[in-house]
Every structure is written in C-alpha cells, then in structure tokens.
PALUMZA-662468 format. One record per residue: residue number from 1; residue in three letters; z, y, x of N, C-alpha, C in turn. Coordinates in steps of 0.05 Angstrom, whole numbers. Example, Ala and Ser with C-alpha at 12.3 -4.5 7.8 and 13.67 -1.06 7.14 Angstrom:
% PALUMZA-662468
NODE num residu    nc3    nc2    nc1   cac3   cac2   cac1    cc3    cc2    cc1
NODE   1    ALA    156   -114    264    156    -90    246    156    -66    264
NODE   2    SER    142    -45    257    143    -21    273    157      1    258
This chain:
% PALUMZA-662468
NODE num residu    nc3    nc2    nc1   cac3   cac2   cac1    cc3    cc2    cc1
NODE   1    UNK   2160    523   6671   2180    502   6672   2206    513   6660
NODE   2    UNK   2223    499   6644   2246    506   6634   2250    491   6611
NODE   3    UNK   2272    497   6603   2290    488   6573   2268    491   6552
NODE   4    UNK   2251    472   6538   2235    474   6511   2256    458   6489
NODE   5    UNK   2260    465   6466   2272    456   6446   2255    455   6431
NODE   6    UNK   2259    423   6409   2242    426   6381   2259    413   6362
NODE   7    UNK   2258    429   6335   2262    408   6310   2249    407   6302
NODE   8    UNK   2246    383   6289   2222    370   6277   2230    343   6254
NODE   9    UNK   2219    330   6231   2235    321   6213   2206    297   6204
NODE  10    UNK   2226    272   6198   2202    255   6186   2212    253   6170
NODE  11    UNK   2197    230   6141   2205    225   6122   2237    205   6127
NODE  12    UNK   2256    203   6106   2278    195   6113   2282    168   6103
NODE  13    UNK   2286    151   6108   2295    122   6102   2325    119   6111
NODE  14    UNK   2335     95   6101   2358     86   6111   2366     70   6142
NODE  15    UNK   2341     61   6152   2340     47   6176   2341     63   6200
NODE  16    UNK   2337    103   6195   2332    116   6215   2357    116   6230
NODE  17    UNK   2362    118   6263   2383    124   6274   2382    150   6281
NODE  18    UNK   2412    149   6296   2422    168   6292   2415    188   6323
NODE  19    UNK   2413    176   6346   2408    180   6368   2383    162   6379
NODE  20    UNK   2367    174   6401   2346    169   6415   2322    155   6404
NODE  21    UNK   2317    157   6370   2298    166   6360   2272    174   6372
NODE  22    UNK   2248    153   6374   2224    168   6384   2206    181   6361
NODE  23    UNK   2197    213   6376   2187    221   6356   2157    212   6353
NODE  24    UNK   2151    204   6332   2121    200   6321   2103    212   6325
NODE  25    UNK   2085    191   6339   2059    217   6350   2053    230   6317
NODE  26    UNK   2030    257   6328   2028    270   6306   2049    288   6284
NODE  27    UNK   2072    285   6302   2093    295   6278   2100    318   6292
NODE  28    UNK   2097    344   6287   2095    368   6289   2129    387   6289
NODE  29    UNK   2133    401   6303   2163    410   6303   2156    434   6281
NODE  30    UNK   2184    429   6265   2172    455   6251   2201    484   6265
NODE  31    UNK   2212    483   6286   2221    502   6296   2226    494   6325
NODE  32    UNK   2222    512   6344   2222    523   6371   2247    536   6388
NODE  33    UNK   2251    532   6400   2267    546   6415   2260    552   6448
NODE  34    UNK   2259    569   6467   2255    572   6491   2280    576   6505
NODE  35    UNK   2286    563   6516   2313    572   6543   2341    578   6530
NODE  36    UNK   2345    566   6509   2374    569   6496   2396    555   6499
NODE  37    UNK   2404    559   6526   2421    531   6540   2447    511   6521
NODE  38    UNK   2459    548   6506   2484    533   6491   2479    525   6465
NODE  39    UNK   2461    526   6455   2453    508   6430   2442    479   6435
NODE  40    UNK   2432    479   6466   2422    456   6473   2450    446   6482
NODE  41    UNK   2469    453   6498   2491    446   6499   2514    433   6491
NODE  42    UNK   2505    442   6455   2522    440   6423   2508    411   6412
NODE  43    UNK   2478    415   6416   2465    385   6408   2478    362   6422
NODE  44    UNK   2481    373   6461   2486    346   6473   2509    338   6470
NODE  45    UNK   2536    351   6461   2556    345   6448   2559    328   6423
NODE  46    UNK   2537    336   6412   2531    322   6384   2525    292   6378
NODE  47    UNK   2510    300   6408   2492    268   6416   2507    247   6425
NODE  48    UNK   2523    263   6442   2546    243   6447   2566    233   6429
NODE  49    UNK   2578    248   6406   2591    245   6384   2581    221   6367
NODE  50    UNK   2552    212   6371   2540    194   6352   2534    174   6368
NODE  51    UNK   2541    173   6389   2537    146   6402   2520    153   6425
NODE  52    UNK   2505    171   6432   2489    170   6449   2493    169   6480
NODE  53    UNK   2478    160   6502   2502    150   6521   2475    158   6544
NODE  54    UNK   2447    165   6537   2438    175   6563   2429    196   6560
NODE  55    UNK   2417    213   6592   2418    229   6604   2398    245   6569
NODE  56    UNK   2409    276   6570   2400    290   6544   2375    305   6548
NODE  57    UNK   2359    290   6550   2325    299   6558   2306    284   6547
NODE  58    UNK   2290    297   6528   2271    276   6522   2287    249   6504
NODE  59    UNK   2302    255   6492   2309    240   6469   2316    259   6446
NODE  60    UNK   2332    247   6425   2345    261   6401   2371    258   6386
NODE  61    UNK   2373    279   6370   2399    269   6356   2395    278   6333
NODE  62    UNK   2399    265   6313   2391    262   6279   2417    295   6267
NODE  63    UNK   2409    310   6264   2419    332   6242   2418    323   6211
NODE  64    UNK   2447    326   6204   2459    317   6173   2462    345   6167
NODE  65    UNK   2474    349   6137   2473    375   6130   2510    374   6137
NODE  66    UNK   2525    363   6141   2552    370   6152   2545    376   6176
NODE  67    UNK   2523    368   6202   2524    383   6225   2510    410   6229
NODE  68    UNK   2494    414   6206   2489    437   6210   2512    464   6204
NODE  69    UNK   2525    453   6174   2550    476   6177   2566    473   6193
NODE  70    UNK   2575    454   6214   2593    455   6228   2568    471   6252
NODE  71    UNK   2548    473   6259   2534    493   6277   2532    508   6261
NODE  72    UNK   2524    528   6236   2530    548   6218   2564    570   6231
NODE  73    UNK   2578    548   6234   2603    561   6237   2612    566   6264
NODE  74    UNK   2597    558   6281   2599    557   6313   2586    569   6325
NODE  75    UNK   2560    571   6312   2547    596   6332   2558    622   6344
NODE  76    UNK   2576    629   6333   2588    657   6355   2602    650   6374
NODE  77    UNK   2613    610   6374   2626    603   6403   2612    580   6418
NODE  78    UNK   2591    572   6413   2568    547   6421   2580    546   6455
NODE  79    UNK   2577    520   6462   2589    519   6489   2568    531   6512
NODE  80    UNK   2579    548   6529   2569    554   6556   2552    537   6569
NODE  81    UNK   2524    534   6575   2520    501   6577   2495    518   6607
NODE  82    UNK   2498    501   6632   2476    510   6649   2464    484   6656
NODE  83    UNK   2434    492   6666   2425    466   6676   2397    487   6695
NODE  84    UNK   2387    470   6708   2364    471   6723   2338    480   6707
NODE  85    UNK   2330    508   6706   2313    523   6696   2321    530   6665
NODE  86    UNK   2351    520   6655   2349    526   6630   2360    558   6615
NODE  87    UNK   2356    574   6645   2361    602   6624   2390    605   6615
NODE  88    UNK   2379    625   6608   2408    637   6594   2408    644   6564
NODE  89    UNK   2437    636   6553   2434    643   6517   2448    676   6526
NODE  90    UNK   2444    686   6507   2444    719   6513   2463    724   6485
NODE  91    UNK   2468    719   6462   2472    718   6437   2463    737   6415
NODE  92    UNK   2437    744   6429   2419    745   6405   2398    726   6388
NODE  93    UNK   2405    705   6404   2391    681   6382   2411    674   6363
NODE  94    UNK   2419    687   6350   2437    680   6331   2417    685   6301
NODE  95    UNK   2404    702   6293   2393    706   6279   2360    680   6270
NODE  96    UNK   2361    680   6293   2340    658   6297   2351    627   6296
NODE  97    UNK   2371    625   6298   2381    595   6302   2391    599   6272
NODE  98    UNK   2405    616   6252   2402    614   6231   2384    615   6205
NODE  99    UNK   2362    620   6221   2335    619   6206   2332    590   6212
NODE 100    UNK   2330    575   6236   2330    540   6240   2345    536   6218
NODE 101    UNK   2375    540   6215   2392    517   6202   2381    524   6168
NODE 102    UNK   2366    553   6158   2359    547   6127   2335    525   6126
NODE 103    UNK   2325    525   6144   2296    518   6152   2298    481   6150
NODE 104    UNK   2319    475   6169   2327    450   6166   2341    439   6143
NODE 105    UNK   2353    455   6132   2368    448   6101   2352    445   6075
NODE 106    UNK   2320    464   6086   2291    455   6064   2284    437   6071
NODE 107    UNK   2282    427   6094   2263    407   6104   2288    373   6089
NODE 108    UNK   2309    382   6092   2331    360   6088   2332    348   6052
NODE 109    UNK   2330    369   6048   2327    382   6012   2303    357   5999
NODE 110    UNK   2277    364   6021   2250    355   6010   2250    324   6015
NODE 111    UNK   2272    313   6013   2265    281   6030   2259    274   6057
NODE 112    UNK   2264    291   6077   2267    279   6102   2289    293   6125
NODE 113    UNK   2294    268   6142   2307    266   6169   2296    295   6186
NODE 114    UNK   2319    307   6199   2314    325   6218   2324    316   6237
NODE 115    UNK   2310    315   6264   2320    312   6290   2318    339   6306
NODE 116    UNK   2328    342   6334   2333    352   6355   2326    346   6382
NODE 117    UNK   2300    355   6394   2299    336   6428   2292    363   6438
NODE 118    UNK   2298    360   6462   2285    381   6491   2276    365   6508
NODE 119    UNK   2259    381   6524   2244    367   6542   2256    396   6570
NODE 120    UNK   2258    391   6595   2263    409   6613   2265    402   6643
C-alpha cells in the first residue's frame, strides 16, 4: 500500500480536458513512480491551477510542454507534500523525474496528450 504514480498519454484531440480525465482501459503508463510525495504534491498544485476541485486520487491532470519546463525548473524545490503511506521524496529522484519530463516531451512531440494520476 502507498503512493503509485503513472504517466501515461492518449492520442490528442481538441475536446480533451484538462483535469479528471478518465484513463482508457487498455492505455498503458509509459512512466512510474513509487512513493514520491513532492512531485505528487507539484501535480496536485497543478491540478488545482486548472480547475480541478476534488480530492487528488485517482484522477488527472493534463501535462502541456509549458508545465513540464516550469517542473524542469522546480525540481530542486518541488513542494514538501505528506500523506498517508506516501513515503518520502529523498532528492534523488531527480534524475529519474528528468528522464519522465524527456520522455513526456516524445510522447507530446508524436501527437498525443500526457496525463498524470496516482492511486494511494
């Protein structure tokens, strides 16, 4: 039990929103995260920034390529974020969360939407 993170990306249209997005059965995350509270922390700030208004579990929030450089540039101060089994960020996922954001900027590149959900 704990903090699971996934991104994961469908094809992109203009009708997609921007928050609480269900993801498509069959649609596969193409990056992981385990117990990284303040990146999950940074999303739910995000989430809220775009309108989103319930509890940050088991929904999403749509990644543009301006939110990823604005997370590009924040990772050495991502907010302090605790919750109930979600671990601790340590700040060696730095290297790994910038392997996400090239990762998401191919996936963005190729014609589709990237989102963000945890389950915990």
């Amino acid at each position: 039990m704990g903090l699971d993170m996934y991104a994961w990306a469908v094809p992109a249209t203009d009708d997609l929103p921007d928050t609480d997005f269900e993801r498509p059965d069959g649609t596969d995350e193409f990056h992981y995260w385990r117990k990284h509270p303040n990146l999950h922390g940074w999303m739910e700030q995000l989430y809220s920034k775009k309108g989103g208004v319930r509890e940050f579990n088991c929904t999403s929030v749509r990644l543009t390529l301006d939110d990823l450089g604005r997370l590009e540039g924040e990772l050495g101060s991502l907010p302090e974020t605790h919750g109930f089994f979600f671990g601790v960020s340590y700040g060696d996922e730095v290297d790994d969360d910038r392997r996400f954001i090239a990762q998401a900027r191919e996936v963005i590149s190729l014609g589709h939407a990237v989102y963000y959900s945890a389950w915990w």
